[in-house]
TIVEXFI-213638 format. One record per residue (C-alpha): residue number from 1; x, y, z. Coordinates in Angstrom, 2 decimals. Example, Ala and Ser with C-alpha at 12.3 -4.5 7.8 and 13.67 -1.06 7.14 Angstrom:
<nodes>
<node i="1" x="12.30" y="-4.50" z="7.80"/>
<node i="2" x="13.67" y="-1.06" z="7.14"/>
</nodes>
This chain:
<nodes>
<node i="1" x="-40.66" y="59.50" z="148.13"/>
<node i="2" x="-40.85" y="61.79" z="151.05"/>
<node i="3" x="-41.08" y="61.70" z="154.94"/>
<node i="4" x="-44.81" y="62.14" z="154.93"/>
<node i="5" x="-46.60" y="65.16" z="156.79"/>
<node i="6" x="-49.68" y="63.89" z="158.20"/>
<node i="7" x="-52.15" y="66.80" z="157.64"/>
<node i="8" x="-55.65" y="65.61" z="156.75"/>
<node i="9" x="-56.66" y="69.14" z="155.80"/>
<node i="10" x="-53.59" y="70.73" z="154.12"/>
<node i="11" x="-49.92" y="69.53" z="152.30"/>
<node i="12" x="-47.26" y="71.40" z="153.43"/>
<node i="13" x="-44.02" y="72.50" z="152.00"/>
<node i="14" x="-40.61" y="71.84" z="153.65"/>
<node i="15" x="-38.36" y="74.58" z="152.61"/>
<node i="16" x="-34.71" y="73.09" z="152.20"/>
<node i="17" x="-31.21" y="73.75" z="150.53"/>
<node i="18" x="-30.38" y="73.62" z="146.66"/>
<node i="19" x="-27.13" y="73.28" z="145.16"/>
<node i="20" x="-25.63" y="75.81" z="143.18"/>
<node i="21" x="-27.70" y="76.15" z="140.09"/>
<node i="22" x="-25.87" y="75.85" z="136.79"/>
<node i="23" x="-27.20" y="76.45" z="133.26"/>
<node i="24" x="-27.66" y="72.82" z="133.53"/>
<node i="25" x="-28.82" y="72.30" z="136.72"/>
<node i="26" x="-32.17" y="72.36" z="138.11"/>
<node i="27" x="-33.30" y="75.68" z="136.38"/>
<node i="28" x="-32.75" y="74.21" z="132.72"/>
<node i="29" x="-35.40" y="72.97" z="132.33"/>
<node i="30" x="-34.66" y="69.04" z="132.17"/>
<node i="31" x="-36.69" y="66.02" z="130.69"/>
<node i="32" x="-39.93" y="64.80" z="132.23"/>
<node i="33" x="-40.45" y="61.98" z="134.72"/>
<node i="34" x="-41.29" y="59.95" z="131.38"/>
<node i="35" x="-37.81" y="59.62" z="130.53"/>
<node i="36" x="-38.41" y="56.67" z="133.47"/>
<node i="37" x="-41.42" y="55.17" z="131.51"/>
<node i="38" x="-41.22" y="51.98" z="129.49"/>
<node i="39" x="-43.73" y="50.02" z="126.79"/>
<node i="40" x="-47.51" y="50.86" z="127.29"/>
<node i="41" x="-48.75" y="48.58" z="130.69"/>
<node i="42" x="-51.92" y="47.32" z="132.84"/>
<node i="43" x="-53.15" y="50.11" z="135.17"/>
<node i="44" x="-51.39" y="50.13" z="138.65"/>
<node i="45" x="-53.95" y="48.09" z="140.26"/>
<node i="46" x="-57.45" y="47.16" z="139.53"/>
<node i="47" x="-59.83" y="50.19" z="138.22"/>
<node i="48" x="-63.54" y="49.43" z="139.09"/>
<node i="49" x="-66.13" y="49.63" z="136.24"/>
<node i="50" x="-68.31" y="52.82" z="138.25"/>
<node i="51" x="-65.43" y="54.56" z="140.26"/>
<node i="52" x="-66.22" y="56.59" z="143.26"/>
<node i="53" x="-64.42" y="60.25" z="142.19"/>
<node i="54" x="-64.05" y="63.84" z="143.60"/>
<node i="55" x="-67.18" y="65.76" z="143.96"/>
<node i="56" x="-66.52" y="69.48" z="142.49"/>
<node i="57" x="-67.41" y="72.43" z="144.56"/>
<node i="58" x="-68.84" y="73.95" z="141.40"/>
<node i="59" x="-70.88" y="73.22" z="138.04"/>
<node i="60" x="-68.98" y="72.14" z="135.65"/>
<node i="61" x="-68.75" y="73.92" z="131.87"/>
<node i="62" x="-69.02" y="71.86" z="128.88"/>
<node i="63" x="-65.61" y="72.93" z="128.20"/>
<node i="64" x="-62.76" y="70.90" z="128.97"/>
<node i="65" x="-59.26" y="72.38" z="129.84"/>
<node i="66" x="-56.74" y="71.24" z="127.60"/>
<node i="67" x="-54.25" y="69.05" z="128.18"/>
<node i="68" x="-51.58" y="69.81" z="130.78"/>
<node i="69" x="-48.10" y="70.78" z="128.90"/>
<node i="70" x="-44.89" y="69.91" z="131.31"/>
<node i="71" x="-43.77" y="72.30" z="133.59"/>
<node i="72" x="-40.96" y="71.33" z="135.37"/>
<node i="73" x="-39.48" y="72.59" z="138.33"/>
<node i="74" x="-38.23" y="76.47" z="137.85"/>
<node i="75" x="-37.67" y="77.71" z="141.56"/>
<node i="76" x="-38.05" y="76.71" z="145.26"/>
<node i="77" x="-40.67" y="77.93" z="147.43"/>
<node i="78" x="-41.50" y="77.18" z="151.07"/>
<node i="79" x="-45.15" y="76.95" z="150.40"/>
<node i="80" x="-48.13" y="74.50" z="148.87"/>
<node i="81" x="-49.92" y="76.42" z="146.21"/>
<node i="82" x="-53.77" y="76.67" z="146.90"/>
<node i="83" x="-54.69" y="73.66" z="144.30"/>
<node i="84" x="-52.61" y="71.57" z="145.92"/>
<node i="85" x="-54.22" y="72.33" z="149.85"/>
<node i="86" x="-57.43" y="71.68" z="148.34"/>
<node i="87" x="-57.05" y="68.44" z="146.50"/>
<node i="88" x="-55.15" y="66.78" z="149.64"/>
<node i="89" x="-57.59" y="68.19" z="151.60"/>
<node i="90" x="-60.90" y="66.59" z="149.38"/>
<node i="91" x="-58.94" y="63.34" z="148.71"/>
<node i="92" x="-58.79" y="62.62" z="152.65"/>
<node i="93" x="-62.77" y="63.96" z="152.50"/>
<node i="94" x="-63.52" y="61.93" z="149.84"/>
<node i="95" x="-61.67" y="58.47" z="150.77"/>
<node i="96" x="-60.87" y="58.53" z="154.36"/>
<node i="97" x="-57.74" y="56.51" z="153.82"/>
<node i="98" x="-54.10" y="57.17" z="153.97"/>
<node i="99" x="-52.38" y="60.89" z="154.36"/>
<node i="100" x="-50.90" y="63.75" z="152.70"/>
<node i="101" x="-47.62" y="65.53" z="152.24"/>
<node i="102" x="-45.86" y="68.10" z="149.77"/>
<node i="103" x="-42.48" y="68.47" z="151.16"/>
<node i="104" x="-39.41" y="67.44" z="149.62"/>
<node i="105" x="-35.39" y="68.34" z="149.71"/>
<node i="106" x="-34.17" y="70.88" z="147.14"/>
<node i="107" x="-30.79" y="69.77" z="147.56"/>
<node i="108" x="-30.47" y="67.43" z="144.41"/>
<node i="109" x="-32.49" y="66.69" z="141.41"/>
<node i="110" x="-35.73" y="68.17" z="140.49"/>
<node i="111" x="-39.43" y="67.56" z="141.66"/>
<node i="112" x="-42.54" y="70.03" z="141.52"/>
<node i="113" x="-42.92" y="69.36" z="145.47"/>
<node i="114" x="-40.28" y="71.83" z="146.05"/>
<node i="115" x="-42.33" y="74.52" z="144.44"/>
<node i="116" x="-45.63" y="73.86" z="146.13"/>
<node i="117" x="-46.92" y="71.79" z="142.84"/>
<node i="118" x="-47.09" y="68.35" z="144.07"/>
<node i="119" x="-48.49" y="66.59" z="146.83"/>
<node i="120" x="-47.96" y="62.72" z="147.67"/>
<node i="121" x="-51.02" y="60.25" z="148.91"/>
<node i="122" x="-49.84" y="57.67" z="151.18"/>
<node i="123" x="-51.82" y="54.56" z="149.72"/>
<node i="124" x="-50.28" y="51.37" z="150.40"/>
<node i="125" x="-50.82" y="49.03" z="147.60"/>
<node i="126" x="-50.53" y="46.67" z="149.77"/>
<node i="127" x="-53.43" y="47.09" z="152.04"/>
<node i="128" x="-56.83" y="46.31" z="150.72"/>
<node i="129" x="-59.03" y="49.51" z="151.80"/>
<node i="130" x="-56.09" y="51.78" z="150.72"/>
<node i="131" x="-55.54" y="49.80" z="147.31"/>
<node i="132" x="-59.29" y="50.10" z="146.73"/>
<node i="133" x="-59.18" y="53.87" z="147.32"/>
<node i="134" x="-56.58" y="54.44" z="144.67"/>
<node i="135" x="-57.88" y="52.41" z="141.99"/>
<node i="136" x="-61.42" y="54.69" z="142.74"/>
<node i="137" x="-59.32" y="57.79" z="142.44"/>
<node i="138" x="-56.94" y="56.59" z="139.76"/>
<node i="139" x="-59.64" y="54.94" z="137.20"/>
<node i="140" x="-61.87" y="58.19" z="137.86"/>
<node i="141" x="-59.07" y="60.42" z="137.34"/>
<node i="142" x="-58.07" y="58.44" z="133.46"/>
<node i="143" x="-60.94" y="57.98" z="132.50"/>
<node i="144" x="-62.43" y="58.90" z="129.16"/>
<node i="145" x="-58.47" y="60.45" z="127.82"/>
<node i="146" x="-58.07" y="62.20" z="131.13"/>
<node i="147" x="-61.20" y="64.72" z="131.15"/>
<node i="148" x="-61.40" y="65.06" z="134.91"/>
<node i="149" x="-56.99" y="65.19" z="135.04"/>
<node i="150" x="-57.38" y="68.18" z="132.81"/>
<node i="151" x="-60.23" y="69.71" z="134.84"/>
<node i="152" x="-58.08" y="69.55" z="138.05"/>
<node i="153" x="-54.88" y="70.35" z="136.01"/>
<node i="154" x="-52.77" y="67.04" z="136.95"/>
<node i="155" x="-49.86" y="66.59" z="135.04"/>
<node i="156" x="-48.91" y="63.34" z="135.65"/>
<node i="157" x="-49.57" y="59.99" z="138.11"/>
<node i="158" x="-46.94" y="57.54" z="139.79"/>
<node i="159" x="-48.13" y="54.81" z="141.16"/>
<node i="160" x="-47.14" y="51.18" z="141.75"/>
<node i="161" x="-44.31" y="51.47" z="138.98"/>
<node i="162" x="-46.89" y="52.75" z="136.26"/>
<node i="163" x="-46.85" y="56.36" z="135.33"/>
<node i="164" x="-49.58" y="58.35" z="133.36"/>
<node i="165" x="-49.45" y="62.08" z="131.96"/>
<node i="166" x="-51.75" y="64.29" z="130.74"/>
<node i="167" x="-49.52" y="65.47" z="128.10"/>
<node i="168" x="-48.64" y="62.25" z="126.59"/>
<node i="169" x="-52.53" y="60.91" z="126.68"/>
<node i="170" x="-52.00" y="58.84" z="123.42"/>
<node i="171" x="-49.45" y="56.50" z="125.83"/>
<node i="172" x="-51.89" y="55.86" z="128.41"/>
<node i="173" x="-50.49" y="53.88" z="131.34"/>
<node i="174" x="-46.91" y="52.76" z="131.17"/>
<node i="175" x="-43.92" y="50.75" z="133.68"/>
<node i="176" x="-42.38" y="53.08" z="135.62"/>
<node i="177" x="-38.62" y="52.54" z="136.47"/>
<node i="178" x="-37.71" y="55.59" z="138.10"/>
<node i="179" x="-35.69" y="55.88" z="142.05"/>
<node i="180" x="-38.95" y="54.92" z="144.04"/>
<node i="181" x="-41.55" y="52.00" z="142.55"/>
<node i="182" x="-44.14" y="54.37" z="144.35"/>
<node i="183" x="-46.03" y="51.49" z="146.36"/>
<node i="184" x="-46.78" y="53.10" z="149.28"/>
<node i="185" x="-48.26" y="56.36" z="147.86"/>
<node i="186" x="-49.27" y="58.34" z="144.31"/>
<node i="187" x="-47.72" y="61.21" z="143.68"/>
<node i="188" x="-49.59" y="63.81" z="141.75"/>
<node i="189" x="-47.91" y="66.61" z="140.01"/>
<node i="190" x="-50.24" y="69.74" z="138.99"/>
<node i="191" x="-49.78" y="72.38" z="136.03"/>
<node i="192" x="-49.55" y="75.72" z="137.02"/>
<node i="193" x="-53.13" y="76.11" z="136.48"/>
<node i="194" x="-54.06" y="73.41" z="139.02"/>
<node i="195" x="-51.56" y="73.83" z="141.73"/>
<node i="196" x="-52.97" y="77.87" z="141.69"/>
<node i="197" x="-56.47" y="75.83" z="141.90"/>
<node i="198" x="-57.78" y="77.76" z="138.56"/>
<node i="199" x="-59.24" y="75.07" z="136.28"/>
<node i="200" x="-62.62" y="74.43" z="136.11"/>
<node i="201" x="-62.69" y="71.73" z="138.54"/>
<node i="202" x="-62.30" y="74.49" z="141.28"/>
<node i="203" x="-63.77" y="77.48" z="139.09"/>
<node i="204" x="-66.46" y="76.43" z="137.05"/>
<node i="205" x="-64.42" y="77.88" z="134.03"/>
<node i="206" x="-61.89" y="77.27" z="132.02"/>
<node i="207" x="-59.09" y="79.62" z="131.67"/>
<node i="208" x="-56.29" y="79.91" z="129.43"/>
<node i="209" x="-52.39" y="78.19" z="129.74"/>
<node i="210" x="-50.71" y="79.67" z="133.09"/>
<node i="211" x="-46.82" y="79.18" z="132.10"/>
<node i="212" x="-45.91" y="79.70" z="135.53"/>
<node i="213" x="-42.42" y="81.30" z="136.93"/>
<node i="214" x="-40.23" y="82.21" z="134.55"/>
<node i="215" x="-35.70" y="83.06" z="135.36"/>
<node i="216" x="-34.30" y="86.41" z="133.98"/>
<node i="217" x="-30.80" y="85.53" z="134.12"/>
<node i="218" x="-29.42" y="82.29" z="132.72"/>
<node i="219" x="-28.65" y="79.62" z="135.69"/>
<node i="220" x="-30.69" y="81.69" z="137.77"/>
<node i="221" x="-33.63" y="80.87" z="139.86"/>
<node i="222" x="-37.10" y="81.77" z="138.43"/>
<node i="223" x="-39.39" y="85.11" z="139.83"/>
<node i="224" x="-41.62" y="83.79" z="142.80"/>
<node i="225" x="-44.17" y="85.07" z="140.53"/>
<node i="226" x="-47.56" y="84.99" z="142.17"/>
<node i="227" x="-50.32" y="85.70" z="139.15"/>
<node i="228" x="-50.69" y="83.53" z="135.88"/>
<node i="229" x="-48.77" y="83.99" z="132.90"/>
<node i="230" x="-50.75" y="83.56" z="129.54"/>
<node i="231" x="-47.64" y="83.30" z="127.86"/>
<node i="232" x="-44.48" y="81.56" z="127.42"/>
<node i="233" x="-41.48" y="82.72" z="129.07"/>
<node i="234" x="-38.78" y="84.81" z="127.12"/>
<node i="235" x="-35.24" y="83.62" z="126.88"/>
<node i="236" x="-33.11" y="84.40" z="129.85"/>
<node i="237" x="-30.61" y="87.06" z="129.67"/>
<node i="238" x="-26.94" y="86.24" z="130.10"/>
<node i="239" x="-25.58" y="87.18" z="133.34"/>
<node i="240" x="-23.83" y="90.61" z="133.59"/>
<node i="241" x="-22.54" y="90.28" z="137.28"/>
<node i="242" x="-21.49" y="86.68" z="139.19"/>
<node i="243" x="-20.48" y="85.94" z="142.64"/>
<node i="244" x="-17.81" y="83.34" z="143.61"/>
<node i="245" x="-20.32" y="82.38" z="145.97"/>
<node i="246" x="-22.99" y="79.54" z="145.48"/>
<node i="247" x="-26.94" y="80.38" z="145.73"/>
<node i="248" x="-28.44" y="79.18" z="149.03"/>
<node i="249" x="-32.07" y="78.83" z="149.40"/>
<node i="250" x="-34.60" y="78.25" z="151.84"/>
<node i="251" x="-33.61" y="75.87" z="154.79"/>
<node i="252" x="-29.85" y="76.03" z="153.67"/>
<node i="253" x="-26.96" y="76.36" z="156.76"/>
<node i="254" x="-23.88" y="77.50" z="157.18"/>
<node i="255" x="-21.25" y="80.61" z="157.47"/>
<node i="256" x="-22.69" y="82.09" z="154.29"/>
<node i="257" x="-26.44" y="82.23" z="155.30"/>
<node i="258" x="-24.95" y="83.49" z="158.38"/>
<node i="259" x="-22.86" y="86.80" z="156.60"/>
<node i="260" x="-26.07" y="87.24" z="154.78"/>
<node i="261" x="-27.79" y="87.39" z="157.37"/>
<node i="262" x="-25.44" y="90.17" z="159.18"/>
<node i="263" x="-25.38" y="91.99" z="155.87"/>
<node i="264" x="-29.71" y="91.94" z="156.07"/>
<node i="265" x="-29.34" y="93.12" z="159.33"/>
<node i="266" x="-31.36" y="90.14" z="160.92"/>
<node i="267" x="-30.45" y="86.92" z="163.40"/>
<node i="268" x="-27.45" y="85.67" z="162.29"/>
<node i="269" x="-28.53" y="82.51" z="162.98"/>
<node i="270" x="-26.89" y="80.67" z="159.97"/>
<node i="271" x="-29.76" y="78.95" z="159.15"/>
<node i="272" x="-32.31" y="79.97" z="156.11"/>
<node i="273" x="-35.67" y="80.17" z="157.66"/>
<node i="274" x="-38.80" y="81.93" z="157.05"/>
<node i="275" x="-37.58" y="85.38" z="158.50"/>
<node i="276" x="-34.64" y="85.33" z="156.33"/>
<node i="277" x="-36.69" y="84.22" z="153.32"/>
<node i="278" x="-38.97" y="87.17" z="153.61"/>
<node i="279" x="-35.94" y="89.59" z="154.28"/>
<node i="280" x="-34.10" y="88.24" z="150.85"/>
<node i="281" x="-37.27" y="88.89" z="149.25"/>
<node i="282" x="-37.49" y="92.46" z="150.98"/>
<node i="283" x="-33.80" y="93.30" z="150.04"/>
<node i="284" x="-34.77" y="91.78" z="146.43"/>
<node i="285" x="-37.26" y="94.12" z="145.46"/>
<node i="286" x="-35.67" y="97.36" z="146.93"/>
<node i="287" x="-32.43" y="96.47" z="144.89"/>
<node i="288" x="-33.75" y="95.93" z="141.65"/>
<node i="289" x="-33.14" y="92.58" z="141.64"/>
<node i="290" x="-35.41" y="89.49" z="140.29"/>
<node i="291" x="-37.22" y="88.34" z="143.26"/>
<node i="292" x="-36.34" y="84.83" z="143.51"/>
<node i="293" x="-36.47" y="84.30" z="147.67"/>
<node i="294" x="-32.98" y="82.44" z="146.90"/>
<node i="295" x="-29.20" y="84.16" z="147.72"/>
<node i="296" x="-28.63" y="83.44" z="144.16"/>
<node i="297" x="-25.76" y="84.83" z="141.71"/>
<node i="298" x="-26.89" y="88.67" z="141.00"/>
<node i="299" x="-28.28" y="88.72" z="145.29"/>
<node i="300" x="-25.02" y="88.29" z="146.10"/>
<node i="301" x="-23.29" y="90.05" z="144.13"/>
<node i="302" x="-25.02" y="93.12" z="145.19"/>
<node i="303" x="-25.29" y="91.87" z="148.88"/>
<node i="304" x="-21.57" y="90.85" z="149.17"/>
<node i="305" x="-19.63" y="93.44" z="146.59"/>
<node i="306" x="-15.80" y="91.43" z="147.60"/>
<node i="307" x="-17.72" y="88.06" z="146.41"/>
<node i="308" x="-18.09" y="89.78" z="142.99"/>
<node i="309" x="-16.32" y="87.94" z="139.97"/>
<node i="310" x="-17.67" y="89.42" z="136.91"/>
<node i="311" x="-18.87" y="92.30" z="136.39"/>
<node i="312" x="-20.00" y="93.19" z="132.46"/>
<node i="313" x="-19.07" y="96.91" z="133.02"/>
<node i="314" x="-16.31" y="96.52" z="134.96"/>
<node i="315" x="-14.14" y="100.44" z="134.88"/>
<node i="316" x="-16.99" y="101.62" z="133.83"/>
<node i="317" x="-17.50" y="105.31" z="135.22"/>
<node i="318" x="-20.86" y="106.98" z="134.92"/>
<node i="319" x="-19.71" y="109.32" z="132.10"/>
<node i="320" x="-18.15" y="106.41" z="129.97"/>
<node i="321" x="-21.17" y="104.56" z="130.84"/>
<node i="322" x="-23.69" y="107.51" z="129.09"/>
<node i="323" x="-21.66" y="107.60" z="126.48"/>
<node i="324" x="-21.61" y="103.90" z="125.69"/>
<node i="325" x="-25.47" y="103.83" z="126.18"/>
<node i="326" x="-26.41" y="106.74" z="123.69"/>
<node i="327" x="-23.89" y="105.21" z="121.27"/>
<node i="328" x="-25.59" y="101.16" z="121.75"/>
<node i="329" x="-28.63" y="101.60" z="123.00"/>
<node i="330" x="-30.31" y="105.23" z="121.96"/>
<node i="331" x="-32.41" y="103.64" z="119.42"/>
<node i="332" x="-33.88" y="100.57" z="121.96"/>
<node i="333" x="-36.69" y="101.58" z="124.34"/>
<node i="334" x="-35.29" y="100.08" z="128.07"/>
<node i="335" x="-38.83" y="99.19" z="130.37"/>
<node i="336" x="-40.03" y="97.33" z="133.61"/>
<node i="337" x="-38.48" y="94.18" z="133.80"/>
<node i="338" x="-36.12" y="94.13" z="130.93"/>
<node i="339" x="-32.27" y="93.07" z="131.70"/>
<node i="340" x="-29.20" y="92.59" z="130.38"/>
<node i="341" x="-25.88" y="94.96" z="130.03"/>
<node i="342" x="-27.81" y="97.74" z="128.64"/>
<node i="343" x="-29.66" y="98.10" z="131.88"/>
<node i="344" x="-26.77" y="97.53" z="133.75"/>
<node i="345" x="-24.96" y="100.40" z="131.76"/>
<node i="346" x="-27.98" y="102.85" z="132.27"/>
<node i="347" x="-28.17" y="102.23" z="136.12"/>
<node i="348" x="-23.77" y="102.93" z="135.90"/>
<node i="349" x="-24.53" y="106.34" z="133.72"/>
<node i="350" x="-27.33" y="107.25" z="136.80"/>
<node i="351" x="-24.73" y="106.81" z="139.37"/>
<node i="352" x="-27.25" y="104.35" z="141.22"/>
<node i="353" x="-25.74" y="103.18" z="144.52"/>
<node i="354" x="-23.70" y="100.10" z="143.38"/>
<node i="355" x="-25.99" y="97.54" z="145.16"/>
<node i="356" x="-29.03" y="98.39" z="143.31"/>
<node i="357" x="-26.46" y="98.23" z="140.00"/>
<node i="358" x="-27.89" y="94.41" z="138.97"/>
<node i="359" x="-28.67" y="95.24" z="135.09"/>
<node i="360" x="-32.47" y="94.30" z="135.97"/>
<node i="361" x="-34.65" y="97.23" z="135.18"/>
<node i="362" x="-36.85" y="97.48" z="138.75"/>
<node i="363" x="-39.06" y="99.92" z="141.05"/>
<node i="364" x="-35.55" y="101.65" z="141.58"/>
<node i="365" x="-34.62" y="102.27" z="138.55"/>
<node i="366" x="-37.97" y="103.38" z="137.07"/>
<node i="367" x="-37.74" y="105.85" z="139.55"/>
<node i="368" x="-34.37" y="107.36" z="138.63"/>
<node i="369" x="-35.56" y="107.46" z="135.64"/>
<node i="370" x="-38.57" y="109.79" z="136.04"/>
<node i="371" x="-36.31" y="111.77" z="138.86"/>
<node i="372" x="-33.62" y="112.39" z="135.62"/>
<node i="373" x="-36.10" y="113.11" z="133.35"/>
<node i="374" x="-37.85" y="115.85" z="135.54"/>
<node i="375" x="-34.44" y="117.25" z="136.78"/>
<node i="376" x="-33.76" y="118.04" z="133.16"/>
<node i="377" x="-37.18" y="118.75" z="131.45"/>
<node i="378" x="-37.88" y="115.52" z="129.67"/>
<node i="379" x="-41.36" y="113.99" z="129.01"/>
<node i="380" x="-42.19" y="112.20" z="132.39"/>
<node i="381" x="-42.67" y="108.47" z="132.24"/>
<node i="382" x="-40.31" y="105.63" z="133.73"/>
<node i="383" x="-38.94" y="104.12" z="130.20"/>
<node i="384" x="-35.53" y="104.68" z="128.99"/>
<node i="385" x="-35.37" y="106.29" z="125.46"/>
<node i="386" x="-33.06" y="108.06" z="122.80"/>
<node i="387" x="-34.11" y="111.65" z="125.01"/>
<node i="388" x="-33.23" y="110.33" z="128.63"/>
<node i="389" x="-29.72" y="108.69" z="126.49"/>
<node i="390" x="-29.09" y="111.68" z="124.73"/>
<node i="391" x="-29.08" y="113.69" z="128.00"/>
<node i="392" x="-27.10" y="111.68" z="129.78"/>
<node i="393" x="-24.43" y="111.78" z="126.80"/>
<node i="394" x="-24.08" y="115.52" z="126.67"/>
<node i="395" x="-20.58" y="116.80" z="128.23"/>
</nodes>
């Protein structure tokens, strides 16, 4: 599936290029690996009757965690989540066999190893000790409907053209016909929950759903959020600015990285490392813009103003912009993290600097806020009401 990293103590992720990002590319949310699955099947390889399994670092609770839902991949990060360090790390402890790695290409299709939620095992079905190991792990794992998958948050198994998932228990083991028959390794995808290493297998408690990363703008790349999310995400926002120019991400080349680069004011190298990963983020959060880590649709288009090719206020000047707000939005409270063409037409009718114009409702427009409604004797707060509209409106 992967060239392999051979870390016995850590996986590691391999930052690399994505294509442009459609609604229906890699962000939409496709159909899980068991669109490759066929009738129910024997178990990849022999599971003995008294397995040897993972030891966990901490007492476990009579409670189970439920079920992992799918979570496909939302966004592309450089970086192997903490659950998935530690159960590469205890695998290699625990069966002394074979090696780990986590990276994969972002450039096509869509895996949960290029957000730091997978790892691959390299156990050759085909040697004895290493076949042994993962019928150990595998039949300890499945056991009893899965209780130990759902304490360490797996979502699913491949291995040796059978798949399993945690989400589809009922099915049990079935053929796998997907790209790679998976002989020479399992791949393990994690939940949100268990690549952050928060189930009770780790924790001694069991927590609620994490939902993971969530987009803000249709097509877009999801938030590198970093804490859970009890809840599912919102609908995405259409987009009220695009670029002509196609998102790059981490580990992409070329003469766009490159202007990017000149425009962040760092190596123009041409090539998306780690120093330009952390400056996108930098120039993310200081523009009001969803922090992604990618040079996605509304990045550029504040980064690179010519590359603009939409723009859902387009003529708008700040005074038309006021009173369009008072006379759309006055009765609709505008907070932290909302978006969309009302917050696009609120940072116009503040006469924001036209970068930080990206109709997501940030740290920089919060504070424009409370500077406008102190500068003309409003109720001091952050949020965008009928007052701070009305104010705006007046000639």
């Amino acid at each position: 599936m992967i060239a392999h990293v051979r870390r016995a103590a850590s996986a590691l992720i391999i930052g690399v290029s994505l294509i442009a990002l459609g609604v229906s590319g890699v962000h939409a949310r496709p159909s899980d690996p068991m669109r490759d699955a066929g009738p129910r099947a024997s178990d990849p390889v022999p599971f003995p009757g008294d397995p040897t399994g993972l030891s966990a670092p901490v007492p476990q609770p009579d409670r189970v965690d439920p079920a992992s839902l799918y979570f496909p991949q939302v966004s592309c990060s450089p970086r192997a989540l903490p659950g998935v360090d530690k159960l590469g790390a205890l695998l290699i402890k625990t069966y002394g066999v074979g090696s780990i790695g986590a990276g994969r290409s972002c450039s096509t299709g869509t895996s949960e190893h290029k957000e730091g939620r997978a790892l691959d095992w390299t156990v050759n079905v085909d040697n004895a000790a290493q076949r042994r190991a993962a019928g150990d792990f595998l039949g300890w794992l499945t056991a009893n409907s899965g209780v130990k998958a759902r304490r360490l948050g797996v979502m699913y198994v491949i291995y040796n053209s059978r798949i399993w998932s945690a989400y589809r228990l009922s099915e049990g083991w079935r053929s796998y016909t997907g790209y790679s028959a998976h002989t020479d390794h399992i791949h393990i995808s994690l939940s949100w929950a268990g690549a952050r290493g928060n189930t009770s297998f780790w924790t001694g408690k069991v927590g609620a759903v994490d939902y993971g990363r969530c987009s803000t703008f249709t097509g877009q790349p999801a938030t590198l959020r970093r804490s859970p999310r009890p809840v599912p995400c919102a609908p995405t926002t259409a987009a009220v600015k695009r670029s002509s120019y196609a998102t790059s991400y981490y580990g992409a080349t070329g003469t766009a990285v490159e202007r990017a680069q000149r425009r962040l004011e760092i190596g123009a190298t041409g090539s998306f490392g780690g120093a330009t990963w952390s400056a996108v983020k930098d120039y993310q959060k200081s523009h009001d813009l969803p922090r992604t880590g990618a040079l996605d649709g509304p990045t550029w288009s504040s980064l690179v103003p010519s590359s603009l090719s939409y723009d859902a206020v387009e003529g708008f000047t700040a005074r038309k912009a006021a009173r369009y707000g008072f006379n759309h939005y006055a009765d609709r409270v505008l907070t932290k993290h909302e978006a969309g063409k009302a917050v696009l037409v609120l940072q116009t009718a503040l006469d924001a600097p036209r970068s930080k114009r990206s109709g997501y409702y940030g740290a920089a427009t919060i504070a424009a806020v409370k500077r406008f409604r102190s500068d003309n004797a409003l109720s001091p707060g952050g949020t965008t009401d009928r007052s701070v509209w009305k104010t705006l409106a007046l000639p």
